[in-house]
C-alpha positions, 0 to 999 in steps of 0.5 A: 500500500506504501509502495502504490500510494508513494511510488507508483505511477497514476494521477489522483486528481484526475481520477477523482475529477472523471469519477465525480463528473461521470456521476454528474453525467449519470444525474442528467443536469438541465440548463439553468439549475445550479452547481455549488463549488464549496472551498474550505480548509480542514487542519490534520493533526500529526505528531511525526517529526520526520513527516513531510511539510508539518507545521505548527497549526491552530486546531479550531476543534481542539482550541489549541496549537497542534503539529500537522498539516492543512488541506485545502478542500473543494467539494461539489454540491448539485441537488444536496449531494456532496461530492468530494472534488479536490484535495491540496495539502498546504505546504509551509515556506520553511518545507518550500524553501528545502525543496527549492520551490515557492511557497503557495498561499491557501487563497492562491490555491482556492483560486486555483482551484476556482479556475480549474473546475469545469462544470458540465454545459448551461449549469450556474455556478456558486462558489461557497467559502469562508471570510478567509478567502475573501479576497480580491484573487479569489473573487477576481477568479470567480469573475473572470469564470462567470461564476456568483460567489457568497461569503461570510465577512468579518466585522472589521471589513470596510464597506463603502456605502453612500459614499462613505466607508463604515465597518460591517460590524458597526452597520449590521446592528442600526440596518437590522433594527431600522430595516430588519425584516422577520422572515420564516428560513427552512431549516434540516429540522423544521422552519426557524423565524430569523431577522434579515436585512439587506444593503447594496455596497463596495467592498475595496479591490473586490468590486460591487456586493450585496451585503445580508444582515440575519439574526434569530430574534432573540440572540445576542449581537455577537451572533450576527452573521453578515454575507456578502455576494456579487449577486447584487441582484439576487434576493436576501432570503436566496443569499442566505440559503444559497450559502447555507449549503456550505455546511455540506463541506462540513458534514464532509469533513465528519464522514471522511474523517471518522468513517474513511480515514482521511488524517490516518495516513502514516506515509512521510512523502508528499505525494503519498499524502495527498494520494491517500486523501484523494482515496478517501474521497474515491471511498466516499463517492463509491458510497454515494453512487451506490446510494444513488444507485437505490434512490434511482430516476428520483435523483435525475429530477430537475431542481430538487434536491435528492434526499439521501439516507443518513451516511450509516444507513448508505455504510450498511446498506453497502456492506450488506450487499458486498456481503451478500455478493460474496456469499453468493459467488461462494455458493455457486461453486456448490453443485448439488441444488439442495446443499447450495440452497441449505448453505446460503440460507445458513450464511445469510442467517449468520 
């Protein structure tokens, strides 16, 4: 296993990049519905010292430095299914400057990322990230692609209103008050009533956006989410959905982790690294198809999102048909009628 994921000679990328579009392809996409590219780091905590390219990270799960690596993550959202795209590991300078190279930022790699997705023909495409990749070289990617993008941003950014420059933490409180509307938002468990507010503006080196203000009525300023956009056009209820759907990468990042493995790689090399992130998410898409698979012509229906079972019900419903085919292959070898049948019923049963 070594040897396949640190030496030989094949390319995950493009192996996980043909997979996700052939499933793409089997769903039957129609002009006009949308496509969510979801870009975000995940941290990979390490304690080999020999290990290459590991540095000293914050780890926001356990609010504490760690040694280990950061993987930049893209992952393909279309009718609520979530496919895993792309894995990059984040290399510091110091791990850069050893091998004569120059180091990457994480947001040049979002960008990169962002130009290199090719989603199939007549699909709209969001680009959903968090308020670290708010910055002109991803946004400017996602312009020049043609693409909408939606962030969170931070409170001490400044937008340039009216003629006059204010922080978005210092806005959202007297918009929402004056200008707050109370709307009724879905949720994954039943309808929750928020306050939302909207305001067109400029953000510096970025360009034009449409900034959505929301609150649940009863929490405190602090928990104030602000959004900005490039769809200026777009309406505030649609703004918060749409980037709502980021949590996917989320749920992702669970699953790989806990159930596929992602951080449990012992290889020291690079390339042995990342191929074992790029086969955690080969796991996880085989999983999806073979969900799909039972879900049938319901995924191929335009613009409705597909209701999968929950992830240990597809892990079961998996092992349970591999187990299944395995017995039967076994049995088949039996050539008396009454034996075969005695021992699949006796193994299906154990």
């Amino acid at each position: 296993m070594g040897r396949f994921l640190a030496k030989s000679s094949w390319d995950a990328p493009a192996v996980l990049t043909t997979l996700v579009l052939g499933i793409l392809r089997w769903l039957r996409p129609r002009a006009g519905e949308w496509i969510w590219l979801v870009i975000d780091d995940t941290r990979i905590g390490k304690r080999a010292r020999r290990m290459a390219a590991v540095k000293k990270i914050w780890d926001h799960v356990e609010k504490r430095f760690v040694r280990g690596h950061m993987v930049v993550t893209a992952a393909i959202v279309f009718r609520g299914i979530t496919l895993p795209w792309r894995f990059h590991l984040w290399l510091p300078k110091e791990y850069c400057k050893k091998k004569g190279g120059k180091q990457v930022k994480m947001t040049a790699i979002a960008a990169e990322m962002i130009r290199a997705f090719d989603p199939p023909t007549g699909l709209k495409v969001g680009v959903l990230f968090e308020a670290f990749s708010l910055c002109p070289q991803v946004t400017a990617a996602c312009q020049n692609r043609g693409f909408s993008w939606f962030s969170v941003a931070s409170r001490n950014r400044n937008l340039e209103c009216n003629g006059q420059q204010r922080s978005i933490g210092a806005i959202g409180p007297g918009l929402l008050k004056h200008h707050g509307q109370r709307v009724r938002m879905r949720r994954s468990r039943g309808w929750r009533w928020m306050t939302i507010a909207t305001i067109n503006g400029r953000l510096k080196k970025i360009g034009d956006v449409r900034g959505v203000y929301s609150k649940r009525p009863g929490d405190p300023w602090k928990k104030m989410v602000a959004i900005v956009t490039n769809a200026t056009t777009m309406p505030p209820r649609a703004i918060i959905a749409n980037h709502e759907r980021r949590w996917a990468i989320e749920v992702l990042f669970k699953e790989l982790k806990g159930t596929f493995g992602l951080g449990d790689y012992p290889m020291q090399k690079r390339q042995g690294m990342e191929r074992h992130l790029h086969l955690c998410g080969l796991a996880h898409l085989a999983l999806t198809h073979h969900a799909l698979r039972a879900v049938g012509a319901q995924a191929k229906q335009a613009n409705k999102d597909v209701p999968p079972p929950r992830f240990q019900e597809r892990l079961d419903a998996m092992r349970r048909e591999i187990r299944e085919d395995n017995i039967e292959r076994f049995v088949r070898r039996i050539r008396h009628a009454k034996i075969r049948r005695r021992v699949r019923q006796q193994l299906l049963a154990a």
